[in-house]
FIRO-396785 format. One line per field, with one value per residue (C-alpha): x negated, y, z; residue number from 1; residue in one letter. Coordinates in steps of 0.001 Angstrom, whole numbers, padded with zeros to 6 digits. Layout:
<sites>
xx = [X; ...];
yy = [Y; ...];
zz = [Z; ...];
i = [NUM; ...];
aa = [A; ...];
</sites>
This chain:
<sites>
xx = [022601; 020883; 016996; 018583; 021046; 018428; 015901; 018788; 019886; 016576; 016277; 019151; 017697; 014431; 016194; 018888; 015592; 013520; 016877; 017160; 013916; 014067; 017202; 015788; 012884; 015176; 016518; 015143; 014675; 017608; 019207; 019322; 016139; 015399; 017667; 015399; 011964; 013919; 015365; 011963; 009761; 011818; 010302; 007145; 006922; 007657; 005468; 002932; 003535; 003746; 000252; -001093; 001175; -001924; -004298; -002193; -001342; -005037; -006866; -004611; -004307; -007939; -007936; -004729; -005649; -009651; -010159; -013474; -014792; -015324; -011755; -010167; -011759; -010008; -006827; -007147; -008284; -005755; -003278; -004249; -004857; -000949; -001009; -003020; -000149; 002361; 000498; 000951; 004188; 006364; 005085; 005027; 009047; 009092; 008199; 010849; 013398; 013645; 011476; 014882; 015469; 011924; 011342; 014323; 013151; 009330; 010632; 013165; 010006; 008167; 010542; 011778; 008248; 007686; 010245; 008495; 005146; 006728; 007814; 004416; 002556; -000761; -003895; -002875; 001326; 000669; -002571; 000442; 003453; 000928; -000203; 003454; 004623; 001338; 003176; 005980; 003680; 001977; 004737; 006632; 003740; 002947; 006479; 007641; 004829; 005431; 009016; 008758; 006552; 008993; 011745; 009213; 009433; 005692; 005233; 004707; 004568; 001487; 004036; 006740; 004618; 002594; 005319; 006654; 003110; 003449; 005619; 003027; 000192; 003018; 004290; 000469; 000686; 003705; 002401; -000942; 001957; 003972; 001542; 000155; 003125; 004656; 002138; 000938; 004457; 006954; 003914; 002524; 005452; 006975; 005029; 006797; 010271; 010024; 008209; 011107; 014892; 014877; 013193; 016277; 018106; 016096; 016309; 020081; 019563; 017071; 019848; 021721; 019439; 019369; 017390; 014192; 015814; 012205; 012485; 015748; 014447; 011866; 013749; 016272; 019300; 020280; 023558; 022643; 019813; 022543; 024735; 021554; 020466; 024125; 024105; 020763; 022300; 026037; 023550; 023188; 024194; 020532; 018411; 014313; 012860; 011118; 008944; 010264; 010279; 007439; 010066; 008448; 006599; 010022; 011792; 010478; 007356; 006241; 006639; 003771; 000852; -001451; -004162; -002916; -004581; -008042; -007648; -009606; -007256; -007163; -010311; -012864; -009921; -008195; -011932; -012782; -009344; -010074; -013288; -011687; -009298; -011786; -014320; -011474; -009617; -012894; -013483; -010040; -008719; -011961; -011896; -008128; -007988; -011257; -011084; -008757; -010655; -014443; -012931; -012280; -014679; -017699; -017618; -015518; -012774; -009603; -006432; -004864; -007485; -008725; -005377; -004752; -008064; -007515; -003845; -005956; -007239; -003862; -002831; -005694; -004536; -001424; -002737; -005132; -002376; -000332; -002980; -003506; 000269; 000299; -003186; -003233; -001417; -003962; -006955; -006534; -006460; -010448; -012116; -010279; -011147; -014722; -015303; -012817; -015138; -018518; -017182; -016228; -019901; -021509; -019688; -020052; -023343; -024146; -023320; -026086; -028551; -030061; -029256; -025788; -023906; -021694; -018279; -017538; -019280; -017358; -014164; -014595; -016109; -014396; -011152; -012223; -014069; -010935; -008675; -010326; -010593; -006776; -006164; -008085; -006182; -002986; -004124; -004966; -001338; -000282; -003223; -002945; 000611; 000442; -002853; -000399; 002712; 006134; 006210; 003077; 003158; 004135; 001795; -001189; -000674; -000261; -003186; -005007; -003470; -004736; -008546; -007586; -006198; -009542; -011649; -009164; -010136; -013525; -013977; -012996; -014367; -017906; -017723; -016403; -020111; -022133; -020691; -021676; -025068; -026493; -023704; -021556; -024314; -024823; -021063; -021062; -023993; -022253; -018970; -020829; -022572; -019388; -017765; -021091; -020109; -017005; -017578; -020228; -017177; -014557; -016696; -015259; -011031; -009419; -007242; -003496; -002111; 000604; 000873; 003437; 003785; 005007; 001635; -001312; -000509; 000554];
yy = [014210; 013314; 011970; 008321; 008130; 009300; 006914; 004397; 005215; 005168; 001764; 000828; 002014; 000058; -003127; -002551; -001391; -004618; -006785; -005399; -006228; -010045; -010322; -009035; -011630; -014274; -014272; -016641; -014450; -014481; -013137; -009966; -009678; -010707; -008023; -005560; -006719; -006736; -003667; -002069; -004181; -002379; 000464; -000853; -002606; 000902; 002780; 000598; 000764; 004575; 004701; 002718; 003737; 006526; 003520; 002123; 005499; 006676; 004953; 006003; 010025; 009922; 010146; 011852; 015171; 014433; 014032; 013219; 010895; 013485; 014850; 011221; 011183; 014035; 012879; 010014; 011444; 014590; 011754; 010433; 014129; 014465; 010892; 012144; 014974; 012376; 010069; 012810; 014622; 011281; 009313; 012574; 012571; 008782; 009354; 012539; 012063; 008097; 005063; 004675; 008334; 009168; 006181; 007025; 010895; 009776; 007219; 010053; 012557; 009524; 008603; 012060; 013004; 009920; 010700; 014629; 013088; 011259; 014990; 016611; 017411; 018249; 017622; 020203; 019741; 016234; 016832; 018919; 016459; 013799; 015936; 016563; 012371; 011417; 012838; 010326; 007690; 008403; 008931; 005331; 002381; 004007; 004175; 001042; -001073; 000434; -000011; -004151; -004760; -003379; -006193; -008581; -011480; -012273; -015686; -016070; -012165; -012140; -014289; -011973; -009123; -010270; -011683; -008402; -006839; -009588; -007316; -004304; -006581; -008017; -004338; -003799; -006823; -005867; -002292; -004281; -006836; -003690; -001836; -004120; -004925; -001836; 001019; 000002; -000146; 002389; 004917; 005829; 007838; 004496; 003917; 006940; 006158; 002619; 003802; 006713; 005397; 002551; 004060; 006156; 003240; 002006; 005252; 005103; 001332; 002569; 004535; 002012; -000255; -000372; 002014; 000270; -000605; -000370; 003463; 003677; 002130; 004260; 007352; 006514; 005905; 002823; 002073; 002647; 000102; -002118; -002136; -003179; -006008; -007238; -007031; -009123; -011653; -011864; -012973; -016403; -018701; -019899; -018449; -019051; -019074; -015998; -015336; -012735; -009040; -006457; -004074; -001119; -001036; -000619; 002433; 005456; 007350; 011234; 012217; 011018; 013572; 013104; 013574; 011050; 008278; 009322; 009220; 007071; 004072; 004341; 005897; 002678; 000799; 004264; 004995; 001208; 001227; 004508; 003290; 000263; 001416; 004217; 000885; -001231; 000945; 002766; -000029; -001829; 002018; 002434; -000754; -001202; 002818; 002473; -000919; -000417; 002528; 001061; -002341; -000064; 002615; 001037; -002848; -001806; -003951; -003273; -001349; -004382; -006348; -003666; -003429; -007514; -007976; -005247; -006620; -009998; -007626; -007915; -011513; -012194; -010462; -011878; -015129; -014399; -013327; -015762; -018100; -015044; -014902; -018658; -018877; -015392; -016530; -019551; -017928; -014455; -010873; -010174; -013389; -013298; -008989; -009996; -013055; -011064; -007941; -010054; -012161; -009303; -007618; -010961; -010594; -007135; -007305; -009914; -007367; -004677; -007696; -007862; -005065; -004521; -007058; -009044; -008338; -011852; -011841; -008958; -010037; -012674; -011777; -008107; -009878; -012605; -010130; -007710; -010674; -011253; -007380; -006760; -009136; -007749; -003845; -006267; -007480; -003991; -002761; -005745; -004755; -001272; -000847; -003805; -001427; 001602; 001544; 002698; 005957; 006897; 003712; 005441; 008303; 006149; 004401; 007113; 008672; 005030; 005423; 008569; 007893; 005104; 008306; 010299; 007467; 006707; 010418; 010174; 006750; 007048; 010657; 008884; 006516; 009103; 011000; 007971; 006144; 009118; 009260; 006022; 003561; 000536; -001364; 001339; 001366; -002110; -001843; 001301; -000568; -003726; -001394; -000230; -003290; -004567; -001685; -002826; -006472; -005285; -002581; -005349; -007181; -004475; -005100; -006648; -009771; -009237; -012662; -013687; -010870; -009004; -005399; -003928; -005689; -005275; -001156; 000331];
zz = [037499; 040726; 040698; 041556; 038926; 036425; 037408; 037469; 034102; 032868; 034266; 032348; 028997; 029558; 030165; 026942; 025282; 025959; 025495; 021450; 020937; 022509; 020360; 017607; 017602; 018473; 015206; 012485; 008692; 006761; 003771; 005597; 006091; 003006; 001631; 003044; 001994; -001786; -001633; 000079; -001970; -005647; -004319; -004072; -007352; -009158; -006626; -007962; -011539; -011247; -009618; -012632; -015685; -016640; -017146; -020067; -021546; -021426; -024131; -026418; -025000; -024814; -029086; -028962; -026363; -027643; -023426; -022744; -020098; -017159; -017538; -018145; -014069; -013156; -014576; -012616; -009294; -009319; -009081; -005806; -004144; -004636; -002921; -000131; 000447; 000359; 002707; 005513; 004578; 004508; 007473; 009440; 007925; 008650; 012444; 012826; 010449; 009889; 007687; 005071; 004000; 004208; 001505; -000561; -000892; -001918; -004379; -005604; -006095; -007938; -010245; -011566; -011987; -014131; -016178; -016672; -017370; -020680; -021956; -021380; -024608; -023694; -020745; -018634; -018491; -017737; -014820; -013143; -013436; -012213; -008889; -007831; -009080; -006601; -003958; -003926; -005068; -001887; 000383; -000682; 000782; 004129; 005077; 003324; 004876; 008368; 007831; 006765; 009610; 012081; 010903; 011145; 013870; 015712; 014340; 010614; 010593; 008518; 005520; 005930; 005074; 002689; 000911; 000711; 000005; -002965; -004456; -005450; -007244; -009511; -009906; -011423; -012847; -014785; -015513; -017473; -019442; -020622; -021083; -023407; -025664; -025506; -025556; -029159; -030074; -028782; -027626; -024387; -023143; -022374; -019895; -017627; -018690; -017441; -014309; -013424; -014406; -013101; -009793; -009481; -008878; -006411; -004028; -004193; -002917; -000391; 001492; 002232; 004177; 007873; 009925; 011641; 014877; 016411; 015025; 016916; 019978; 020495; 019933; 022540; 019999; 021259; 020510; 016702; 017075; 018880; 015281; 013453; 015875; 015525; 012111; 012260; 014463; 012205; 009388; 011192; 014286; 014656; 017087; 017883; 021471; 022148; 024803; 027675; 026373; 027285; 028477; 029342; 025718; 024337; 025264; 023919; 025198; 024978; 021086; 019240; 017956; 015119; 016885; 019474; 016385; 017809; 021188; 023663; 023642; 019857; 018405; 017377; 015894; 014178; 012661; 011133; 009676; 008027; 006592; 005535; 003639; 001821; 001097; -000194; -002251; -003917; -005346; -006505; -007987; -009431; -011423; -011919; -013443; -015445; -017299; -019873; -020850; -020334; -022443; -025123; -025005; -023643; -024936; -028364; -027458; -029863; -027830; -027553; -026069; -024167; -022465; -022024; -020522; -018045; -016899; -016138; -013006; -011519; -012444; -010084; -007675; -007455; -007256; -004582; -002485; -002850; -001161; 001024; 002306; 003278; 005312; 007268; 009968; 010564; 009024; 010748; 009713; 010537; 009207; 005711; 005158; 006182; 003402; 000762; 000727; 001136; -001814; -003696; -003607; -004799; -007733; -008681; -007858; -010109; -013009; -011950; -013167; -016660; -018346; -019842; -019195; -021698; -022062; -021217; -018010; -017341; -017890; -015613; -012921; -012483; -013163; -009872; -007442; -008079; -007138; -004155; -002872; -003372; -001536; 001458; 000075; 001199; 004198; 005431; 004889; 007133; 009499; 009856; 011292; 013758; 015658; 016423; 018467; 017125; 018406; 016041; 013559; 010193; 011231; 012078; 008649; 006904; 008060; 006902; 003496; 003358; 002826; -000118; -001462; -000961; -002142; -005371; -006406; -005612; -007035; -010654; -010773; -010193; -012371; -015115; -014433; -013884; -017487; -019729; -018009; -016862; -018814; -016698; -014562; -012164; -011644; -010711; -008230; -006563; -006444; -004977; -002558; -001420; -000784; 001500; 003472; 003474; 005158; 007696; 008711; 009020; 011702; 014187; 013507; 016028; 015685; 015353; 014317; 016444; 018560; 019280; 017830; 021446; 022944; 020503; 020956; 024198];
i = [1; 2; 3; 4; 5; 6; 7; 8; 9; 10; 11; 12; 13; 14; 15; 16; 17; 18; 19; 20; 21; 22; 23; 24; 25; 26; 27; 28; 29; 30; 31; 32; 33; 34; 35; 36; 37; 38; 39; 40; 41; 42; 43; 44; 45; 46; 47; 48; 49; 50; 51; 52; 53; 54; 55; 56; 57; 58; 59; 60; 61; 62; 63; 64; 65; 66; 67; 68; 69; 70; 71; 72; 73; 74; 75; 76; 77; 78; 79; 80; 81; 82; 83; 84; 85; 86; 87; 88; 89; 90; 91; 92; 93; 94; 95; 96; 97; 98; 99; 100; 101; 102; 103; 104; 105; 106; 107; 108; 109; 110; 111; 112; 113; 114; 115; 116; 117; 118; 119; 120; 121; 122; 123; 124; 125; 126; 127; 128; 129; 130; 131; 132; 133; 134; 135; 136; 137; 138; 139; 140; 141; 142; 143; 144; 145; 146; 147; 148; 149; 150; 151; 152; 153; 154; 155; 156; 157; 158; 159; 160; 161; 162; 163; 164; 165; 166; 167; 168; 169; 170; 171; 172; 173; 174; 175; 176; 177; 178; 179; 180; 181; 182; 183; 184; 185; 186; 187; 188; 189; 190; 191; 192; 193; 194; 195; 196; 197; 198; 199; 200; 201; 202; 203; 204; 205; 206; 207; 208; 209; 210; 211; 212; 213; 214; 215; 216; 217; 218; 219; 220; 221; 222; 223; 224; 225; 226; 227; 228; 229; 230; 231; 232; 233; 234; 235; 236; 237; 238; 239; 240; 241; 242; 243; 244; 245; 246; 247; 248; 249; 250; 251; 252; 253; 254; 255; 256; 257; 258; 259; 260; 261; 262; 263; 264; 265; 266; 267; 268; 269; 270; 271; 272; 273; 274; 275; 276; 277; 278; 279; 280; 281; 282; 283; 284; 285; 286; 287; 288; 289; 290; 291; 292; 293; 294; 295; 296; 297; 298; 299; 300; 301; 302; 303; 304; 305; 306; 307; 308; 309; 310; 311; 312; 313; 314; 315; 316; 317; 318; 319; 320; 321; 322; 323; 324; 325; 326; 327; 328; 329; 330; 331; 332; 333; 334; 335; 336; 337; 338; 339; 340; 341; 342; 343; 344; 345; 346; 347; 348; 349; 350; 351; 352; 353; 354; 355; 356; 357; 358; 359; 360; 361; 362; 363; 364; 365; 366; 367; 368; 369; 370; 371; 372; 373; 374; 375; 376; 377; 378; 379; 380; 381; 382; 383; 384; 385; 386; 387; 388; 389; 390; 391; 392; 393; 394; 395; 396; 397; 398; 399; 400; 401; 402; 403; 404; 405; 406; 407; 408; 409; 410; 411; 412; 413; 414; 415; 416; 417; 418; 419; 420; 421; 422; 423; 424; 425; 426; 427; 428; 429; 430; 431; 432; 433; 434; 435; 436; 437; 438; 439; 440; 441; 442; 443; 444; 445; 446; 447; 448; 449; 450; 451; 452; 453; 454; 455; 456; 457; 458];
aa = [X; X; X; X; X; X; X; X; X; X; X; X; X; X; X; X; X; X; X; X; X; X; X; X; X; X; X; X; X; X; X; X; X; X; X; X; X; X; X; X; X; X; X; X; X; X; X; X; X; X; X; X; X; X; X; X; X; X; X; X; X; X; X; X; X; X; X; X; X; X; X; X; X; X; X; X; X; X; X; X; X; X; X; X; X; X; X; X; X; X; X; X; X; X; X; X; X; X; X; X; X; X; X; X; X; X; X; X; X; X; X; X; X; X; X; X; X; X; X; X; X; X; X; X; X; X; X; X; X; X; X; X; X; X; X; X; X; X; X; X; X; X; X; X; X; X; X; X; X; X; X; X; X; X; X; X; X; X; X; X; X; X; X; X; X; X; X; X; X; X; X; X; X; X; X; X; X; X; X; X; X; X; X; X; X; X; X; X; X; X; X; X; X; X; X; X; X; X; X; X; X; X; X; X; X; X; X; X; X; X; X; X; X; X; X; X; X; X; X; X; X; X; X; X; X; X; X; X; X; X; X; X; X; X; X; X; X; X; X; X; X; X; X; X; X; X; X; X; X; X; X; X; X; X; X; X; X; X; X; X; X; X; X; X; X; X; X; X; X; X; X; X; X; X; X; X; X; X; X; X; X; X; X; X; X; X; X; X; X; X; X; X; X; X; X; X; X; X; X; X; X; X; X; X; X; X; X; X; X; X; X; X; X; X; X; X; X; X; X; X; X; X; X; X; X; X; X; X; X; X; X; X; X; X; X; X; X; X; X; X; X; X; X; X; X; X; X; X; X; X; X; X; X; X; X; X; X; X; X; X; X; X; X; X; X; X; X; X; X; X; X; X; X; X; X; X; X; X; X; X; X; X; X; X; X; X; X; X; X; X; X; X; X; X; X; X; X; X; X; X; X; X; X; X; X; X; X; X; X; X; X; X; X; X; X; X; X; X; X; X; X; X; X; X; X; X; X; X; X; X; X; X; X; X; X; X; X; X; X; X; X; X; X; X; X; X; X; X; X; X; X; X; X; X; X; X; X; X];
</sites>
């Protein structure tokens, strides 16, 4: 082929490429859409229950296995090193292979492993099945999240996400209501079953949603990303005004690297997302895995009580978000992660005062200030893949998820140590500490609302 008709051809792709995506915003959401987010958002709910199913099953393993505090810790943390792995195998997968069988393989690993865990008989069988089960536990949110954002239109793209985002609070949620009723009654093993079958289903469903057409876009496969635009646009006459495509963001670039995340253009924003997400999640994993435990272990809470008070973590949460999902658009990604994590460190703080604190007092103000830091953990899953481009999206947020992964071991491991030395009100100070950190940290994100994807990242 001659240099003209390349360049000519190449032309042509650009404009076809910049076309899909003006179509694709053109079109209001929809049951297809919506189809997605459910489908996706399954696999979230049970990627979330998976990550927390331990928390339930603990208290009563503790007295089973005779685990002490220290190990309970490492239990906990071992869990999110297998996360870590996932973090980087499946967006790596997600960036060469495809964001729909990358999700269906992690949720496949998650669930089958969840299903192990419930046969294990002793501290060591189930530390191993929990490693390997982080893995897909890992894998699922950074390729779900990157994959939701991509079908999401500019305007009101902060709803549609955090709609979907919704979906893993009330998965925790769920985890802290079954765990409840049904850990006292049919026995901790329960707890897995739940969190694998039905995941089986759900990565069945998985393959047989729509590739991202953004993926398919930026990997030059247009006339597959044509069939999934149409299929978008079959779902309803309507159509919304969209401003004139950014064509040459489009079509696809030089094959991203990892390291590409800490290049010039992308360093300051790749390294406050990063510290972000360690600051955020140290704190909600650290009090979401340790409650139940420190409820019963700590205040002398019965199982039952133990376990209700600690599901009131994620009723919050849900809650928050909701409020969250309907005022990020207006209120902006930045300004609400700022006053969530500043809130947040009020209220823990207030716990490091007087002595040990009441369990009262506890209840209520872990339950709020963990309410109000989920909701910025949501916010930075909607955040994180609107800073990268397509070409290096799941990889980017992978990377992000990666450190909520390193501080989840960390976090609970610390608090493990610092309970059987110095008891709970240094644990509330360090987590308060954290979350300071946290809001002076945020000041640096930039503002993403109602921007298109192809324009905040070159």
């Amino acid at each position: 082929m001659s240099d003209t008709a390349t360049l000519s051809k190449d032309l042509a792709d650009r404009t076809h490429a910049g076309a899909l995506l003006a179509r694709m915003e053109s079109v209001p959401f929809t049951l297809w859409h919506a189809k997605a987010r459910v489908v996706m958002g399954s696999a979230t709910f049970f990627d979330a229950f998976n990550a927390l199913s331990l928390a339930f099953a603990l208290p009563i393993l503790v007295k089973l296995w005779h685990i002490t505090p220290a190990q309970s810790g490492v239990l906990i943390g071992t869990a999110y090193i297998g996360q870590l792995a996932g973090a980087l195998l499946f967006s790596w997968l997600a960036e060469k292979s495809g964001r729909v069988p990358s999700a269906a393989w992690a949720v496949t690993i998650m669930s089958v492993m969840s299903i192990a865990c419930a046969f294990t008989g002793n501290f060591a069988a189930l530390l191993t099945c929990r490693l390997i089960q982080g893995i897909g536990v890992g894998g699922e949110m950074p390729v779900a999240a990157t994959y939701v954002s991509e079908l999401s239109q500019t305007r009101g793209r902060g709803r549609f996400f955090l709609l979907y985002e919704l979906i893993f609070p009330i998965g925790l949620m769920a985890t802290g209501q079954v765990g409840t009723i049904l850990v006292p009654w049919l026995g901790w093993q329960s707890m897995f079953l739940i969190g694998g079958i039905p995941g089986l289903i759900v990565a069945y469903l998985l393959t047989r949603l729509p590739e991202s057409p953004r993926w398919l876009i930026s990997h030059g496969r247009l006339a597959e990303a044509e069939k999934v635009v149409q299929q978008a646009e079959a779902s309803t006459t309507k159509r919304v005004p969209v401003p004139e495509a950014t064509v040459h963001a489009a079509f696809p670039k030089s094959r991203a690297k990892w390291r590409e995340v800490l290049s010039p253009v992308y360093l300051r924003r790749t390294l406050i997302a990063w510290s972000l997400w360690f600051c955020a999640y140290f704190v909600s994993n650290g009090l979401n895995n340790w409650m139940p435990s420190l409820y019963n272990t700590v205040f002398h809470l019965g199982l039952k009580q133990s376990l209700r008070a600690a599901s009131m973590l994620n009723v919050a949460q849900v809650a928050v978000l909701l409020v969250c999902a309907f005022a990020i658009d207006r209120v902006g990604r930045r300004t609400w992660t700022i006053a969530s994590f500043i809130l947040s460190a009020i209220l823990l703080a207030s716990l490091g005062f007087g002595g040990e604190p009441s369990v009262t007092r506890v209840m209520i103000l872990v339950t709020l200030s963990y309410g109000i830091i989920g909701s910025a953990n949501a916010v930075l899953y909607l955040y994180t893949p609107e800073i990268y481009p397509t070409r290096m999206r799941a990889i980017g947020t992978g990377l992000c998820t990666s450190w909520l992964r390193i501080s989840s071991a960390i976090g609970p491991t610390m608090v493990g140590v610092m309970v059987g030395r110095n008891g709970v009100g240094p644990v509330f100070w360090m987590f308060a500490g954290v979350a300071m950190l946290g809001a002076i940290l945020a000041v640096g994100m930039i503002e993403t609302r109602n921007r298109r994807l192809e324009d905040i990242a070159p």
